[in-house]
N, C-alpha and C positions, 0 to 999 in steps of 0.2 A: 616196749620202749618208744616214747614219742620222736617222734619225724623232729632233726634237729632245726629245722625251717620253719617246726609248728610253735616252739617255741616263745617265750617273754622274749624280744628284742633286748642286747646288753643298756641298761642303761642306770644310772644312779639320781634318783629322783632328790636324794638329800643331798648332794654335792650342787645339783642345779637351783636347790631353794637357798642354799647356805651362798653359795655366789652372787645370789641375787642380792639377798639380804645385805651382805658383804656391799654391796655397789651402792644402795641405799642409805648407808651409814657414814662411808667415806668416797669423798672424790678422787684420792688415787688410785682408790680399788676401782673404779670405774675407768679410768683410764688404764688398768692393767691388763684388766677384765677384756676388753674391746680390743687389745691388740691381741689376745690370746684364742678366743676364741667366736662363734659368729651364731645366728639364729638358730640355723638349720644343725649346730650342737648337740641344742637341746634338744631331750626326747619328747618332755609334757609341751604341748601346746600353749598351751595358756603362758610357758615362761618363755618359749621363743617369743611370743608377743607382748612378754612386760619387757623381756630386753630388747627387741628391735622398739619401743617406746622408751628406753634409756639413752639407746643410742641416738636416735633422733632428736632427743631435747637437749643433751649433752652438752653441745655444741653453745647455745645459746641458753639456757640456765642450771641451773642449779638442780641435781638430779636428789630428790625427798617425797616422801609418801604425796604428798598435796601435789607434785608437778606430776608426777607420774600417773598418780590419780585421774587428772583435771585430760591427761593426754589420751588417758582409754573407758573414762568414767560412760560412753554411751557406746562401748562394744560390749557386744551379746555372752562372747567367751570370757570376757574380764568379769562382766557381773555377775553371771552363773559359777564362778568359783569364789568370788566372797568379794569380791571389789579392793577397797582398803581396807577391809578388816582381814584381805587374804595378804596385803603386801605386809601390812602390820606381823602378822605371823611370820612371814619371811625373815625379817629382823629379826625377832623373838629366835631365830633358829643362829643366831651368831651371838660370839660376845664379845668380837673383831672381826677386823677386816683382814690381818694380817697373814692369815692363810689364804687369801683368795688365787694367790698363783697354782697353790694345792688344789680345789676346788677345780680349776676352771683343765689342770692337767686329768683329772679324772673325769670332767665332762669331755675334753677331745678325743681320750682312751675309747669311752664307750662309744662315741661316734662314731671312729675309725673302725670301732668291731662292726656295730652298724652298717657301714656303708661294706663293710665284707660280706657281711653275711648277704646284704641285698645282691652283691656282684653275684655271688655264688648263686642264688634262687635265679636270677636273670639265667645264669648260661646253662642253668637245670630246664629254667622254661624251654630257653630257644634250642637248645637240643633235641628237646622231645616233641618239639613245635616242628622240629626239621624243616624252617622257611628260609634257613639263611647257610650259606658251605659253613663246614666247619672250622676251615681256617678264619671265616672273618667274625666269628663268633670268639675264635681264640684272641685274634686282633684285641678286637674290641674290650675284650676282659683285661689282657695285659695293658691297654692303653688306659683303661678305666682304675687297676691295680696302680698303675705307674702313675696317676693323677692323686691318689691317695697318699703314696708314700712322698710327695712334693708336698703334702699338708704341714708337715713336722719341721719344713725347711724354711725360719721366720727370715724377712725379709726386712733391716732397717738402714735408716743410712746410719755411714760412718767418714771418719774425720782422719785427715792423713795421718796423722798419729795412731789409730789403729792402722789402716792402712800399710804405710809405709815399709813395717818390718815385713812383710808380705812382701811388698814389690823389691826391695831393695835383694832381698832374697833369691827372686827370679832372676834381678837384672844380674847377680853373684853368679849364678848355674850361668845365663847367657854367654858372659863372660869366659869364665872356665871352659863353654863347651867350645873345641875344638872345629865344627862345623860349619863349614862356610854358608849353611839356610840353616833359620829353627825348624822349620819343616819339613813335608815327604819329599826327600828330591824326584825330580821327574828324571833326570836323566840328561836335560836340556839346559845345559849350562846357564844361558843367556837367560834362559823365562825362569829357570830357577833365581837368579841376582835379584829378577823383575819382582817378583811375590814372595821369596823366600822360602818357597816350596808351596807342598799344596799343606795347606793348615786345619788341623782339627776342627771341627763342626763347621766345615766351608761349603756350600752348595757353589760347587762351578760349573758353569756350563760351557760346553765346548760346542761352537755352531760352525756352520758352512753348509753349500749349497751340495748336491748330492753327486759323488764323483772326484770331491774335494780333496778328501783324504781323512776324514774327521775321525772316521775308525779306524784307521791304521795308524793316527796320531796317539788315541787313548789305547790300543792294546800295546805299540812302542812303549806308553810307558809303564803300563802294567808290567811290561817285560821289562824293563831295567826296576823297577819295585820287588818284585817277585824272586827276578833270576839274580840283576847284580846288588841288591839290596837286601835280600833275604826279606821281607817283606809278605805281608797277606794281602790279596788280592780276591774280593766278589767280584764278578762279571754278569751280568744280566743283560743277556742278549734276547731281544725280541725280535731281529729281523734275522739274522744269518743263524743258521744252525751252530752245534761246541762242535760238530767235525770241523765244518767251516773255519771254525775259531780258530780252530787247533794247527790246520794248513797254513793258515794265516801267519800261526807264533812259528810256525818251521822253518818257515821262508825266509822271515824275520830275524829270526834267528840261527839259520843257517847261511844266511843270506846266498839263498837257492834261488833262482828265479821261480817267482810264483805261476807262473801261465805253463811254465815246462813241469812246478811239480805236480800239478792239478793235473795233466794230463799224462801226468808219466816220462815225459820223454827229459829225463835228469839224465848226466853222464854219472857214470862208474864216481866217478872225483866227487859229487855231489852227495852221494851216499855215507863216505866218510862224514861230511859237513854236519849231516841230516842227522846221522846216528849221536854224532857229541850233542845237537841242538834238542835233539829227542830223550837225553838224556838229563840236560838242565831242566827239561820242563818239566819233566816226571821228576823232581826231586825240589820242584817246586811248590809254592803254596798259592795257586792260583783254584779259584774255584770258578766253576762256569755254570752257569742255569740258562738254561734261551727254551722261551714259553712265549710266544708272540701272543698269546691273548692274556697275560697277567696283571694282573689289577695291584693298584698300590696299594692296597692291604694285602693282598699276599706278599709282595714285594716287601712290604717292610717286615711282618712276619719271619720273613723267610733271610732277611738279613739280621736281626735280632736273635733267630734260631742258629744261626749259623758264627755270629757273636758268642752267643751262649758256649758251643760246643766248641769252640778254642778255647776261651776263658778257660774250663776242664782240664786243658791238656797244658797250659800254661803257654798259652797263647795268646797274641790279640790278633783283629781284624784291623790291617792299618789303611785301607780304600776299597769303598765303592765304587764301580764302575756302571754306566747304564745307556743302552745303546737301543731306542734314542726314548725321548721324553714324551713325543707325541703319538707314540703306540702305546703307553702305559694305560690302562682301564682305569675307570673307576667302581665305585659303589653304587648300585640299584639307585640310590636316593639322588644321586642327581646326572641320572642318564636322561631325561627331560631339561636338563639345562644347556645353553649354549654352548660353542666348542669354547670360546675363552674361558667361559665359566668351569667348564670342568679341567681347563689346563693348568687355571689359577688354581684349582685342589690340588693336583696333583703335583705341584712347583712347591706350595705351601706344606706340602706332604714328606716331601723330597727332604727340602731342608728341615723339616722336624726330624728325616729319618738321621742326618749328620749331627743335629745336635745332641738327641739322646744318646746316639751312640759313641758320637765325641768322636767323628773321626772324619774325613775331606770324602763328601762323594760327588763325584765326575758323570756330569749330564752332560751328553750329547742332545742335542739341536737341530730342528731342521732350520731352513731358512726361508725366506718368502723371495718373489722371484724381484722383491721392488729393486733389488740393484742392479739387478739387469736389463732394468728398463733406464737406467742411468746413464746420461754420458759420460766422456771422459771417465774417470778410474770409475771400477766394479768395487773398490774395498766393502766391505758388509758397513753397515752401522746396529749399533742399540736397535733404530725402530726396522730393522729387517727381520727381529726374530721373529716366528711364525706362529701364532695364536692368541697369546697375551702381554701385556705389561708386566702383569704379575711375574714374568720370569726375569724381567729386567731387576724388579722389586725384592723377589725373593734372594737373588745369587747373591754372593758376597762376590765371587767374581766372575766373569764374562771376557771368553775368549772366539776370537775366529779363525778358522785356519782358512786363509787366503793363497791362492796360485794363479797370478795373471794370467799365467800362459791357458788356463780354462778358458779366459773370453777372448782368447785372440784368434780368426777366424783362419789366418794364415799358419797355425800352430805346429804345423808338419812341418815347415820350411824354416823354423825356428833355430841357434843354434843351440848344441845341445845342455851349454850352462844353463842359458835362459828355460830350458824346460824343466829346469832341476828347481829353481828358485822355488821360496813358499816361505809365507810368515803367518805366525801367529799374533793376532791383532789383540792384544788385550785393553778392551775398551771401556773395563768395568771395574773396579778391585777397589774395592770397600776401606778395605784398611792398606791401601800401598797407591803410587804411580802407576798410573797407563801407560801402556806403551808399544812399540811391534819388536818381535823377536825374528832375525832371518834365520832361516834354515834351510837344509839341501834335501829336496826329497828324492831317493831313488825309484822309481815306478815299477823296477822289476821284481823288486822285493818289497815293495808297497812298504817303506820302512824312511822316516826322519832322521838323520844325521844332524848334530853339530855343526855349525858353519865354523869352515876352516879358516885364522884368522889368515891364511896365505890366498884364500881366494876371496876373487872380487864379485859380485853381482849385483849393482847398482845396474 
């Protein structure tokens, strides 16, 4: 039995002459024809290049054997298959145009098989090539699968009257729903008003300089997501170990002090705390991976597989977490580019990985040291993040988590509200208002509170 890769490629030579023909005969068929389907359709050569010669004359005249002729009459492949005596048989193979929508759905079918069958021989080469890991080989094939099944998905505009019943529809559920955000709440009253949570396909990034609190900000909310939201929760930690993580969520939510549970010396009292706190997490839906040299094709890989296997159990993945952006790797192909260059992939990367997956993921941040060569206030800006624009470009929103009391040199003799202060700078948000959020940070249990409206910290 022959090798199915040895194979005739699918394809239907009569549906590609009978379209053509179709186009030559009438000019709506040509205008039907061009929105449905494109060169690279076609299987025989010679018709990718009488129709990429349709489509270029189109525009400016009249598409019949004599223009079409007159546009390929001195190429080599048009006259070695009959010139006008081969478009003339084209015609000859219709007796209308009126099936051409039929025609051109059976020239995309065989395409589609086409460009399957080619994925498929690609990930047989590079398997047995063994030049590339096997997860970016899988990457790569599902990114290449997922670019075929967007072929089917036509694109045209529309007029509020389609429209409308759609939106009116939304603005109906909005209405009815009882929620005070459309989206993930954080937990954070104030910055939830500010964005109305964190919203599907959102690449947000969370910055500050290191010492800030910027990880103790996104696992806070991963714990209020997870624990008092029922909620799923990825974690991709490339610098702190999931023990680490894990000390982290006990603290937090036992609120233990963290420096006494690290080293052991909790009281008897603390154990109770620790056993209820250790018990919300185990019956939580937090998932953790920490891989300090992972690369954003495994990374997204690995959140798509992990996608996958809730969907099974009737579940979703409702946030990404990722801690931070400029440990992430990339791909062999541009480890010779500059660091912006490869931060712009991997920011570019990030937010494709929320959009396919249709869900808010949370990038952490370093910061560049320029605002602390500032006078007067330390607050971060936009141009302080550290490597490219591109992440200014890519986020839908851009947050900092700010604490005076880090630049203040007299900081010990501070009193002890003022050590507590901390806000979140949201200096970005695509679709909403900027603006600062205060909050109260505890230190001992590296854990953000709510600002009480009883207390004052101006």
């Amino acid at each position: 039995m022959a090798n199915s890769l040895e194979k005739v490629p699918p394809q239907s030579i009569d549906a590609e002459m009978a379209l053509i023909g179709a186009m030559l005969i009438e000019r709506d068929a040509v205008i039907k024809a061009l929105d449905l389907v494109k060169e690279e359709d076609f299987y025989r050569e010679v018709h990718k290049l009488i129709f990429g010669a349709i489509r270029e004359i189109s525009d400016t005249q009249s598409v019949e054997i004599v223009t079409v002729n007159e546009r390929l009459k001195n190429n080599k492949m048009y006259i070695e298959a009959g010139g006008s005596r081969y478009l003339a048989g084209l015609i000859d193979k219709v007796k209308t145009a009126a099936n051409v929508e039929y025609y051109a759905d059976i020239i995309k079918d065989k395409s589609i098989l086409r460009q399957i069958v080619n994925i498929g021989s690609k990930m047989v080469t590079d398997a047995f090539e063994e030049k590339k890991p096997s997860v970016e080989i899988l990457d790569q094939s599902q990114e290449n699968l997922f670019n075929i099944s967007k072929q089917n998905i036509t694109s045209d505009f529309e007029t509020p009257k389609q429209l409308m019943k759609k939106t009116v529809a939304e603005l109906e559920k909005l209405h009815q729903d009882k929620r005070d955000v459309s989206g993930l709440k954080t937990g954070f009253d104030d910055l939830d008003k500010l964005t109305s949570g964190l919203q599907p396909s959102e690449l947000i990034i969370l910055a500050g300089r290191p010492s800030m609190g910027k990880t103790a900000f996104a696992l806070n909310i991963a714990e209020n997501v997870a624990i008092n939201n029922k909620g799923t929760v990825a974690i991709f930690s490339l610098e702190m170990s999931k023990e680490s993580l894990m000390k982290r969520f006990l603290a937090s939510c036992a609120l233990v002090n963290g420096l006494k549970l690290r080293s052991g010396q909790f009281s008897s009292d603390d154990w109770t705390k620790l056993t209820n706190a250790a018990e919300k997490l185990v019956n939580s839906q937090i998932h953790i991976l920490d891989k300090s040299d992972i690369t954003i094709t495994e990374l997204r890989a690995a959140s798509r597989k992990l996608a996958r296997k809730l969907e099974t159990k009737g579940k979703k993945l409702d946030l990404i977490i990722i801690d931070y952006l400029q440990l992430i790797g990339t791909s062999s192909k541009y480890k010779s580019e500059s660091e912006a260059s490869l931060i712009a992939e991997v920011s570019r990367s990030l937010k494709a990985i929320a959009r396919d997956l249709q869900i808010p993921v949370l990038v952490l941040s370093q910061l560049s040291r320029e605002n602390e060569k500032r006078t007067g206030s330390k607050k971060p800006q936009l141009s302080d993040l550290r490597g490219s624009g591109a992440i200014e470009q890519d986020a839908d929103v851009v947050a900092f988590v700010h604490r005076e009391i880090y630049y203040d040199k007299d900081k010990e003799n501070q009193d002890e509200d003022k050590k507590r202060e901390a806000q979140i700078i949201v200096s970005k948000q695509r679709n909403g208002p900027v603006g600062n959020v205060n909050l109260v940070f505890e230190s001992e249990f590296t854990k953000f509170f709510n600002k009480s409206p009883m207390e004052d910290y101006k």
